[in-house]
N, C-alpha and C positions, 0 to 999 in steps of 0.2 A: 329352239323354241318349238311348241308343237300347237294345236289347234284340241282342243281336249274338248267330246264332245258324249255327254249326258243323259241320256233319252230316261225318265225319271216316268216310272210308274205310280210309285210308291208316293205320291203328292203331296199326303201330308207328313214326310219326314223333309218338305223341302227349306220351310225355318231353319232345320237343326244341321241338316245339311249345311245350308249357305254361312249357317254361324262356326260350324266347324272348318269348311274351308276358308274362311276367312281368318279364324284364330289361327291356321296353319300356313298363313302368309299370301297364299292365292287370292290375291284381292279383290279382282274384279272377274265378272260375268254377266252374261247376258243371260235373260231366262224367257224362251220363247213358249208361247201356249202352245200345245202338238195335238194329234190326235195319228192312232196308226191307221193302217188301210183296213182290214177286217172291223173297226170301230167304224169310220167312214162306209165304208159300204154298207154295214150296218145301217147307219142313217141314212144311206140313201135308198132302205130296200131293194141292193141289188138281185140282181137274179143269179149272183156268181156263187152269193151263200148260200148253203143249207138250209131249210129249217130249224136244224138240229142246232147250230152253229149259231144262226140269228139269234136260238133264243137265249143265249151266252151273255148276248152281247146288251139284252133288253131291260128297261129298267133304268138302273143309275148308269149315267155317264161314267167313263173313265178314260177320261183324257189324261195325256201325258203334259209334262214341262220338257222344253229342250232347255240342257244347261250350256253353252260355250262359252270357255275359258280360251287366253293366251295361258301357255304356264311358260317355265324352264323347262329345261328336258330332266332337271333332279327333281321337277318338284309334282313329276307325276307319281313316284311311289307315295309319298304322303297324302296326294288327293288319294286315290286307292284306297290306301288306309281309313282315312275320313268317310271316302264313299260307303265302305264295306262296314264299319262301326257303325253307321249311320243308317244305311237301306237295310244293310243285310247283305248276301252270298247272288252275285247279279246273273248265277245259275239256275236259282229259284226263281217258277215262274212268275209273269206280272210284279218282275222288281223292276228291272232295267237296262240296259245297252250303255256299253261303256268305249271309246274308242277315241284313239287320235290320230292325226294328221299331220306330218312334219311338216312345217314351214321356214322356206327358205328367206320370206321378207315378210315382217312387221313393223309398219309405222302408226303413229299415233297411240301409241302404247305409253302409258307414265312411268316415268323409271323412279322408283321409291329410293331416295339418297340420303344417305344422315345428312343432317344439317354442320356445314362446313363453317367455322370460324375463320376467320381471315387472320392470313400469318401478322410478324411483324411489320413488315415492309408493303403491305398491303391494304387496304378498307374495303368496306362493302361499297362504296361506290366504283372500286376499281375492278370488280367482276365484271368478268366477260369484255375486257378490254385489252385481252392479249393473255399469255399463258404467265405464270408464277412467277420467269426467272426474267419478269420483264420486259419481254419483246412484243 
């Protein structure tokens, strides 16, 4: 499993985004509001910018979205795929950061299962009342 994490410039592609990673099985995420540091300090009329720099940054906002995802470790080429159809080349400036994190423990995660019919020898009241072969 990995910890798949988003930094989304590109804002309003984040509809078409979340619709395409989701039609691609990745079901769930979280979408935090961000903003970077050169933007922040920005707003805070640091004294660490330029002039030149500030007035970059003046005007309209442009906050980012943070996206984190659990994925599979197969199912980060297809986010990629989705990402990059979707924003664009996340080498092009003011697109995005793309990056994950391997995780060796995740709980509370939903595990997506077909829906199991019960054998002959079984009912649905006898789920989870011991394994298959009756014990």
């Amino acid at each position: 499993m990995k910890l798949m994490v988003l930094i989304l410039n590109k804002t309003d592609a984040l509809e078409y985004l979340l619709e395409g990673l989701s039609a691609a099985g990745i079901g769930g995420a979280t979408i935090i509001p961000s903003s970077g540091m050169a933007m922040t300090l920005s707003k805070m009329n640091s004294s660490f910018l330029s002039a030149s720099i500030r007035s970059m940054f003046s005007g309209e906002e442009h906050d980012n979205k943070t996206i984190i995802s659990v994925i599979k470790n197969d199912q980060l080429d297809i986010a990629r795929r989705v990402i990059y159809n979707t924003v664009g080349d996340l080498s092009e400036p003011n697109t995005g950061i793309l990056f994950t994190v391997p995780l060796d423990f995740v709980e509370g995660r939903r595990k997506r299962r077909p829906y199991e019919l019960p054998t002959e020898n079984e009912d649905s009241t006898d789920k989870g009342k011991g394994d298959k072969k009756g014990g």
